[in-house]
C-alpha positions as CSV (number, residue, x, y, z in Angstrom):
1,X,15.3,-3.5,15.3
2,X,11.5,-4.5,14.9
3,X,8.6,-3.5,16.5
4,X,5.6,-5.1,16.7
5,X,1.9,-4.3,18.5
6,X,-1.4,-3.4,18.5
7,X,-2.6,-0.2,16.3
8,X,-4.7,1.1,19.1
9,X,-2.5,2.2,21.2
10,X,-1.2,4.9,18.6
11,X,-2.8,5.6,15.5
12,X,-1.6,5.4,12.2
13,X,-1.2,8.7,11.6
14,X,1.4,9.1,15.0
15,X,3.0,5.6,13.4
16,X,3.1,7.6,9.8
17,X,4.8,10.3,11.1
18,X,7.4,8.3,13.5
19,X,8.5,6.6,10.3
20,X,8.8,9.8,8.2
21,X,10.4,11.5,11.1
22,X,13.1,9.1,11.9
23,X,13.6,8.6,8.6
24,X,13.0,4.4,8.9
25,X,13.1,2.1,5.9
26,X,11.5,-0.9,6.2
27,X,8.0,-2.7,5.9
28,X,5.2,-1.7,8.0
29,X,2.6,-4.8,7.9
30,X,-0.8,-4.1,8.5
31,X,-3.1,-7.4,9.7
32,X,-7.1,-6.8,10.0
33,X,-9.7,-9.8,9.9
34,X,-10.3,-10.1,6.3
35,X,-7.2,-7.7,4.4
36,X,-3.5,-7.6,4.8
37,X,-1.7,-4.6,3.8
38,X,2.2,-3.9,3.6
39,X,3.2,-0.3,3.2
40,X,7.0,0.1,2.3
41,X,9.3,2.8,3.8
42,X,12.3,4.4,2.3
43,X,14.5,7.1,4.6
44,X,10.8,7.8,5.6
45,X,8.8,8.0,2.4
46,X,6.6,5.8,1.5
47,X,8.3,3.6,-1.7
48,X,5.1,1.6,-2.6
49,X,2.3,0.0,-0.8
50,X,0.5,-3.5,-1.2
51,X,-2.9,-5.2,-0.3
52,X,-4.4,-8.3,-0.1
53,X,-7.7,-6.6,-1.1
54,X,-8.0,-7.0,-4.9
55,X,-10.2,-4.1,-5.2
56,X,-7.1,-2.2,-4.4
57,X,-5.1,-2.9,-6.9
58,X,-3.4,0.0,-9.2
59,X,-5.2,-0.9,-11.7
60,X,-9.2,-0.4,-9.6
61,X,-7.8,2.7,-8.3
62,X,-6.8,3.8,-11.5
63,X,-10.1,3.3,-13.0
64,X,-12.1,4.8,-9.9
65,X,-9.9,8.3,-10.6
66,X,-10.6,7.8,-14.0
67,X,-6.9,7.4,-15.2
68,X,-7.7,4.7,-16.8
69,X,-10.3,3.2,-19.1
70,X,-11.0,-0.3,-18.6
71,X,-10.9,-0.6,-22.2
72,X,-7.0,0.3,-21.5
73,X,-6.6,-2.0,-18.8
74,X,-7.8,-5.4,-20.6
75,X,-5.5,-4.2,-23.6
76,X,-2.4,-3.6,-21.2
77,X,-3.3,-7.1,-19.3
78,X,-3.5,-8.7,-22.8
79,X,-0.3,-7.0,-24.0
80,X,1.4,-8.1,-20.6
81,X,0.1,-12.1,-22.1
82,X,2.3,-11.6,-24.5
């Protein structure tokens, strides 16, 4: 069964922790102006997370926590090439 609505009337943390309490697995699909997001669910964990933000990719976050150099990145992304 789906549910659909409006994130004010419960916030994400309450939605967070319905999910994780009932153990759901599905997709929850976030929708703001500009950014899409889609956070994946797994017997309530979260199994990965997307965004149609491109600063959030892995890789940005990566490099913001200093995980990785970019130096790393552009030689994984030309690796990946071939």
């Amino acid at each position: 069964m789906g549910i659909s609505g409006n994130i004010s009337t419960m916030s994400l943390a309450e939605v967070f922790q319905w999910l994780q309490t009932g153990q759901k697995t599905g997709n929850l699909h976030i929708q703001g102006d500009d950014v899409t997001k889609d956070i994946y669910f797994q017997s309530g964990s979260i199994s990965s997370a997307s965004s149609s933000d491109p600063r959030e990719l892995i890789s940005h976050f990566m490099m913001h926590t200093r995980n990785l150099s970019e130096q790393q990145l552009l030689d994984a992304l030309e690796s990946q090439k071939r």
